[in-house]
TITOR-462142 format. One record per residue: residue number from 1; residue in one letter; y, x, z of N, C-alpha, C in turn; chain. Coordinates in nm, 4 decimals, padded with zeros to 6 digits, always signed. Atoms other than C-alpha are relative to their C-alpha. Example, Ala and Ser with C-alpha at 12.3 -4.5 7.8 and 13.67 -1.06 7.14 Angstrom:
2
TIKE  num  residu       n.v       n.u       n.w      ca.v      ca.u      ca.w       c.v       c.u       c.w  chaine
TIKE    1       a  -00.1190  +00.0890  +00.0000  -00.4500  +01.2300  +00.7800  +00.1200  +00.0900  +00.0000       A
TIKE    2       s  -00.1190  -00.0820  -00.0060  -00.1060  +01.3670  +00.7140  +00.1090  -00.0770  +00.0730       A
***
This chain:
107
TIKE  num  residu       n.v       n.u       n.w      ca.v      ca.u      ca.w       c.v       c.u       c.w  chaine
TIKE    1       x  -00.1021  +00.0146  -00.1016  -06.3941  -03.4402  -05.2988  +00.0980  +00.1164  -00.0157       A
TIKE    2       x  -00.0724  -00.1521  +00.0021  -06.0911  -03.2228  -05.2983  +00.0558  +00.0424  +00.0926       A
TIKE    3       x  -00.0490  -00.0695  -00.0986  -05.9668  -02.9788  -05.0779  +00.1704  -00.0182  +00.0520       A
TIKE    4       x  -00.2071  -00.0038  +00.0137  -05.5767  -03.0090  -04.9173  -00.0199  +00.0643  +00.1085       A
TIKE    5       x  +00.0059  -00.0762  -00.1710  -05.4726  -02.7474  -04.6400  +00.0940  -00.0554  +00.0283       A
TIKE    6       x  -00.0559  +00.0535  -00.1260  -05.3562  -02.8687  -04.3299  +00.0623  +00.1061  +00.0962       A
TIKE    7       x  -00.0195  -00.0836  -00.1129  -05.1050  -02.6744  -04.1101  -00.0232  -00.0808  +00.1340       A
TIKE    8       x  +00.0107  +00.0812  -00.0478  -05.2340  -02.8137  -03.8031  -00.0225  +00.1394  +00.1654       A
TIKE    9       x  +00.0149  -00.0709  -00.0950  -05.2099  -02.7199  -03.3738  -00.0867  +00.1361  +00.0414       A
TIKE   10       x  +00.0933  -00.1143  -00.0547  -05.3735  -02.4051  -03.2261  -00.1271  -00.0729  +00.0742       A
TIKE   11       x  +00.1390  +00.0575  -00.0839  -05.5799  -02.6282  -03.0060  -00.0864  -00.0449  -00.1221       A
TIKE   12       x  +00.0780  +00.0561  +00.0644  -05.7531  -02.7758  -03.3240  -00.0304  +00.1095  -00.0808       A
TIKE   13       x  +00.0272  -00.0735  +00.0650  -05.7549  -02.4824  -03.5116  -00.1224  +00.0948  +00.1081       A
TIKE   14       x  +00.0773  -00.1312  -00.1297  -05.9513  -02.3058  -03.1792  -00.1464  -00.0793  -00.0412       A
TIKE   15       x  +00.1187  +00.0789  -00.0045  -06.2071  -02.6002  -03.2306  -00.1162  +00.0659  -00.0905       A
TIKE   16       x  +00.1495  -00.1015  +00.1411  -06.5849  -02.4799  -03.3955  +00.0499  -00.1053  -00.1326       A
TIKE   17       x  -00.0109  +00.0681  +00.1481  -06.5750  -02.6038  -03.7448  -00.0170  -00.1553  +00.0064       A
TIKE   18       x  +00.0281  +00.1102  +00.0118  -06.7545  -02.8784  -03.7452  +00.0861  -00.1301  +00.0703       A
TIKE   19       x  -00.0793  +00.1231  -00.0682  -06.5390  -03.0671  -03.4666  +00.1028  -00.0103  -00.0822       A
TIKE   20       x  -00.1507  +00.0382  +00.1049  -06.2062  -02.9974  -03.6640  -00.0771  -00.1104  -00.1231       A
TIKE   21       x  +00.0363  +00.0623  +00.0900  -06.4039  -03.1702  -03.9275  -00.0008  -00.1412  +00.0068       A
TIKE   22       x  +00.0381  +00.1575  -00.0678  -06.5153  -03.4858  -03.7461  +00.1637  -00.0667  +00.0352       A
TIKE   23       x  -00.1030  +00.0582  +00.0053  -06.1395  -03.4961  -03.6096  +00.0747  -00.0622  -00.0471       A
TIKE   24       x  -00.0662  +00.0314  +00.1463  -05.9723  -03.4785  -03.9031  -00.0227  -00.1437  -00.0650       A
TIKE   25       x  +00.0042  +00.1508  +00.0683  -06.1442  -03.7761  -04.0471  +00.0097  -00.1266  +00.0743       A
TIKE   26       x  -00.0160  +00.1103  -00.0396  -06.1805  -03.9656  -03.7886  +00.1788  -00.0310  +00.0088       A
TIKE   27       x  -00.1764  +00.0233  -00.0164  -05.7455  -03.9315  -03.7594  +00.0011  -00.0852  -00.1029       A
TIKE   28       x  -00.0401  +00.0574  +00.1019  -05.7430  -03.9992  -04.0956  -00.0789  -00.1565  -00.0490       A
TIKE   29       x  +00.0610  +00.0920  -00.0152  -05.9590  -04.2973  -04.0883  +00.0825  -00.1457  +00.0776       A
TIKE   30       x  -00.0913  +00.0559  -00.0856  -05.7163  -04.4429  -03.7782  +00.1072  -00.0452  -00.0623       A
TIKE   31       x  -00.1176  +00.0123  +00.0774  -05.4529  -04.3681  -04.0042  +00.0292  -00.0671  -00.0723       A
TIKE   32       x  +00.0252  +00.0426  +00.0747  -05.5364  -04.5150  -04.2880  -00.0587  -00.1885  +00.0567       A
TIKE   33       x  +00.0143  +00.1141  -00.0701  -05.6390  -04.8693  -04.0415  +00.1587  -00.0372  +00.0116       A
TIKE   34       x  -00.1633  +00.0224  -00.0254  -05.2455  -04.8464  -03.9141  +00.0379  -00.0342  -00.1223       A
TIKE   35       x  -00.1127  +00.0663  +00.0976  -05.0985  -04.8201  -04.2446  -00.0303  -00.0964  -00.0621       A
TIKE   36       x  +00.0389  +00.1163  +00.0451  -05.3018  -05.0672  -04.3830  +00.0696  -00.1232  +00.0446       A
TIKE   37       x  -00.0423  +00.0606  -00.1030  -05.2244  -05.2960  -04.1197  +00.1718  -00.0169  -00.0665       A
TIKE   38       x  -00.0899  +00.0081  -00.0162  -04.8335  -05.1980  -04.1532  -00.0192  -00.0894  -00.1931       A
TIKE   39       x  -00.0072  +00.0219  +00.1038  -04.9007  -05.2633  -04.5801  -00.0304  -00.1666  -00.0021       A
TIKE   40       x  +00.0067  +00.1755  -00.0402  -05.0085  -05.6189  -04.5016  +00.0968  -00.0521  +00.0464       A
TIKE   41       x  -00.0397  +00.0726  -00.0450  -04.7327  -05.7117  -04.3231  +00.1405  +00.0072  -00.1292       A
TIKE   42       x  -00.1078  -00.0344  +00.0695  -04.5104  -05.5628  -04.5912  -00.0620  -00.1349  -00.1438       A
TIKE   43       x  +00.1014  +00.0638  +00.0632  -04.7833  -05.7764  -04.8231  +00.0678  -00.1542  -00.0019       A
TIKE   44       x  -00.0750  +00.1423  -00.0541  -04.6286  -06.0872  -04.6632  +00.0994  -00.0448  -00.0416       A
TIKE   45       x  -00.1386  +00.0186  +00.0141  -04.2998  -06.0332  -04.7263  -00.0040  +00.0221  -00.1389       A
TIKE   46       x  -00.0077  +00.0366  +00.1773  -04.3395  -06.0055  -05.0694  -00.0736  -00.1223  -00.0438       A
TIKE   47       x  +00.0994  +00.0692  +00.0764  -04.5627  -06.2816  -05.1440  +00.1022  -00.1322  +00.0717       A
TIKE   48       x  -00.1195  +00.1298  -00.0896  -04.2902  -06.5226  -04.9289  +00.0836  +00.0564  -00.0875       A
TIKE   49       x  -00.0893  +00.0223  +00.1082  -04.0410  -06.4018  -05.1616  -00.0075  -00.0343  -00.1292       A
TIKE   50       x  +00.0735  +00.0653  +00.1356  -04.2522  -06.4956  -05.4761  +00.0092  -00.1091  +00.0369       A
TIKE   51       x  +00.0417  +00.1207  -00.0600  -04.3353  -06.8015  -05.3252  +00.1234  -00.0766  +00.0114       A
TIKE   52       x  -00.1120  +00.0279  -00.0186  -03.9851  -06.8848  -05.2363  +00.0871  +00.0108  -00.1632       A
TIKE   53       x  -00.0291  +00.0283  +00.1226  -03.8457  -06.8259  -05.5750  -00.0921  -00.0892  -00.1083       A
TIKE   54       x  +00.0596  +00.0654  +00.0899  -04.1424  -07.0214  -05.7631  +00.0324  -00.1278  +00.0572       A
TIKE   55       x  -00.0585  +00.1118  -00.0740  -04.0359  -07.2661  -05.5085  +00.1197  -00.0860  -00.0752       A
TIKE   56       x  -00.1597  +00.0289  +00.0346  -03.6668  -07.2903  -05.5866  -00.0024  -00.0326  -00.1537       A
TIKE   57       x  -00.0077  +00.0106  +00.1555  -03.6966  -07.2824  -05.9734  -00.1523  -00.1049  -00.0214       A
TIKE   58       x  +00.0842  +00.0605  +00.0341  -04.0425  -07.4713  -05.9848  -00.0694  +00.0204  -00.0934       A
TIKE   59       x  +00.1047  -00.0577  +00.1218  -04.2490  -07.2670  -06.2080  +00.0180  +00.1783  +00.0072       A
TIKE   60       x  +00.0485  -00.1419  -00.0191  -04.4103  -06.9147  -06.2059  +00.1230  +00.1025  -00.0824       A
TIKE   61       x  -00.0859  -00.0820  +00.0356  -04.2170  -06.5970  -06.3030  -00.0190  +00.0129  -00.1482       A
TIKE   62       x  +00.0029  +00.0101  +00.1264  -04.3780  -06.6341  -06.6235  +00.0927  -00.0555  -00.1091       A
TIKE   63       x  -00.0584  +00.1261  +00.1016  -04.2680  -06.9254  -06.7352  +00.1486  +00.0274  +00.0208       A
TIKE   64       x  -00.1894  -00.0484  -00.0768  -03.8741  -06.8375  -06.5470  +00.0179  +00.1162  -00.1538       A
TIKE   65       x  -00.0208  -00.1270  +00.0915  -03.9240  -06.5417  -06.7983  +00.0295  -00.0500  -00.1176       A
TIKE   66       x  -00.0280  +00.0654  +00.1237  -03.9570  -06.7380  -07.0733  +00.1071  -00.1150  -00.0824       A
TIKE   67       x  -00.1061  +00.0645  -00.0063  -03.6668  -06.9521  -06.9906  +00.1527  +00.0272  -00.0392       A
TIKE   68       x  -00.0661  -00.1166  -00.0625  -03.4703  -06.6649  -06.8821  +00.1302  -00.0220  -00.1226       A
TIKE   69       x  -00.1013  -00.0317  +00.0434  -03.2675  -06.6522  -07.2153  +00.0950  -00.1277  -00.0618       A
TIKE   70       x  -00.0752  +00.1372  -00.0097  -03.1721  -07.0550  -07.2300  +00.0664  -00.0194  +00.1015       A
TIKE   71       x  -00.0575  +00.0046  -00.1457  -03.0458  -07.0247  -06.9111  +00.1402  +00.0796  -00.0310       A
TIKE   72       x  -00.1574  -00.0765  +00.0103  -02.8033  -06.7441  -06.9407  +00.1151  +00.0022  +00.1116       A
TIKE   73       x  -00.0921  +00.0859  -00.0836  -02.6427  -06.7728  -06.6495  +00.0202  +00.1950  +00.1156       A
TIKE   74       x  -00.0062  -00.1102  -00.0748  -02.5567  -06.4371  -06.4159  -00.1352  -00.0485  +00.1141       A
TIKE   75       x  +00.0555  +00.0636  -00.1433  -02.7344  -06.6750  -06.1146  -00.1696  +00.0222  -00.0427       A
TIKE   76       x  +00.1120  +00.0763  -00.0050  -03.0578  -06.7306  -06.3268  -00.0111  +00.2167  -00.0713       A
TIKE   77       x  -00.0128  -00.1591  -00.0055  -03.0172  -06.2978  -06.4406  -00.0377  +00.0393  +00.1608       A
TIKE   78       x  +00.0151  -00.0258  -00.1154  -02.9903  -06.2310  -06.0892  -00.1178  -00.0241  +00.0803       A
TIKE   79       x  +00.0999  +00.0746  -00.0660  -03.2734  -06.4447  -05.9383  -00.1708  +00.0650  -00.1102       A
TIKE   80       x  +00.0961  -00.0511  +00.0829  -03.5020  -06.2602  -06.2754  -00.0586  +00.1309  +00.1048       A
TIKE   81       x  +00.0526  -00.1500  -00.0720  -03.4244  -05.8954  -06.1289  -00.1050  -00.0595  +00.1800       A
TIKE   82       x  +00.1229  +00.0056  -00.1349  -03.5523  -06.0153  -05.7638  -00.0669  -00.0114  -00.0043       A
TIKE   83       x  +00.1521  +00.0504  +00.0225  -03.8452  -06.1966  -05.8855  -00.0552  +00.1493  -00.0592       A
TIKE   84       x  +00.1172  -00.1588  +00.0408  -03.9531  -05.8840  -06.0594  -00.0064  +00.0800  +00.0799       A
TIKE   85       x  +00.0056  -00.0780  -00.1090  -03.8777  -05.6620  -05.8166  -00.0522  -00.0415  +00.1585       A
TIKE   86       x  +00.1300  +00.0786  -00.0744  -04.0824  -05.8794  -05.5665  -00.1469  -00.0018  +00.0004       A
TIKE   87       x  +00.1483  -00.0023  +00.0888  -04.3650  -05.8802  -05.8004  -00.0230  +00.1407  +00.0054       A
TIKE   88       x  +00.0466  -00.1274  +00.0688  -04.3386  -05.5035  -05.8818  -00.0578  +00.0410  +00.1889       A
TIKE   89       x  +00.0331  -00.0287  -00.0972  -04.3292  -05.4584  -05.4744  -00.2019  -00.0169  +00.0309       A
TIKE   90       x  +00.2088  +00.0601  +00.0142  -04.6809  -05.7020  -05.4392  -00.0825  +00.0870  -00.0506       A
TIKE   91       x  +00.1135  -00.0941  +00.0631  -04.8272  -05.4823  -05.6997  -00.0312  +00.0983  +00.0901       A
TIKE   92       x  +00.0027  -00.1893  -00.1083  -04.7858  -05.1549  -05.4976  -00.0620  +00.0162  +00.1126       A
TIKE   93       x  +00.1021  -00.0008  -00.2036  -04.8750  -05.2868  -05.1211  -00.1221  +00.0062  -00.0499       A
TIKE   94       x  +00.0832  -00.0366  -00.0338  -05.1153  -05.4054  -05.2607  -00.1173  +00.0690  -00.0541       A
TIKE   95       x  +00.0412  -00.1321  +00.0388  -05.2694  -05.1354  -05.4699  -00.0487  +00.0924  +00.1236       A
TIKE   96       x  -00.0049  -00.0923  -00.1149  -05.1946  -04.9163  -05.1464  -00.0862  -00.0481  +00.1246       A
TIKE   97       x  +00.0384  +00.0848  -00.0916  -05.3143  -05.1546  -04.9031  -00.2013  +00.0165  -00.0547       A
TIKE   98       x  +00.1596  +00.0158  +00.0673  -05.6870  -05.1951  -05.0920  -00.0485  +00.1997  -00.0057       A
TIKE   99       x  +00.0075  -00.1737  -00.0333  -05.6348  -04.7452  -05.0875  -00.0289  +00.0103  +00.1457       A
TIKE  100       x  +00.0282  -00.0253  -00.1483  -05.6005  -04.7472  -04.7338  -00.0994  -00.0750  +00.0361       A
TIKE  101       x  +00.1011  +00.0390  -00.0905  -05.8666  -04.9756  -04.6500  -00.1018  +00.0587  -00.0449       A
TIKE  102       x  +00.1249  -00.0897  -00.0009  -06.1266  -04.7957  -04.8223  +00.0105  +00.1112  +00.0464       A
TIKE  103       x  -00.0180  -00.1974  -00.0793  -06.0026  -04.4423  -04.6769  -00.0726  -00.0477  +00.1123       A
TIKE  104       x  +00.0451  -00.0111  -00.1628  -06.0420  -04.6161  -04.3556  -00.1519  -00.0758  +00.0371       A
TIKE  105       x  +00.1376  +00.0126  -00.0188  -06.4082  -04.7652  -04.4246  -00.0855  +00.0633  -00.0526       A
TIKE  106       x  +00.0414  -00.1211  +00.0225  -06.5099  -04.4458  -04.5524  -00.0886  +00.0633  +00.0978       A
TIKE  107       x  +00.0697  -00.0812  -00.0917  -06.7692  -04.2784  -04.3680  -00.0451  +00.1808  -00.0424       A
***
């Protein structure tokens, strides 16, 4: 486990050891529930904009990719960058999202 210092209140710093200890995680435990929580909803909104473009074009970003340079078109360029940058979002929540939930079922 590694160490990070915390500048943190006088009242918690007054606390015996052990409570700052228990605090601490349990905050960070809370914390790590919230952002989760907030990463899911962000989770959503990316997976409705995938969804919505595999929609509209009728085939995965793959296959769009592989299209991509018969097309040629600014509209079907344009509609590439979002899809990736949709996808690259997804990756990240939920990377982050699957981080925060184990912080916060951490004991």
């Amino acid at each position: 486990m590694n160490t990070i210092q915390v500048r943190v209140p006088k009242a918690i710093e007054q606390l015996v050891e052990g409570e700052q200890d228990r605090l601490l995680r349990v905050a960070l435990r809370m914390a790590a529930k919230t952002r989760a929580k907030e990463l899911t909803q962000a989770q959503r909104e990316a997976s409705a904009n995938v969804r919505r473009l595999e929609k509209k074009y009728g085939m995965t970003f793959n296959a769009f990719e592989k299209k991509l340079g018969a097309m040629n078109t600014a509209q079907a360029h344009e509609a590439y960058n979002d899809w990736f940058f949709w996808l690259n979002v997804l990756e990240r929540v939920e990377n982050a999202r699957n981080a925060m939930e184990k912080l916060a079922s951490a004991t």
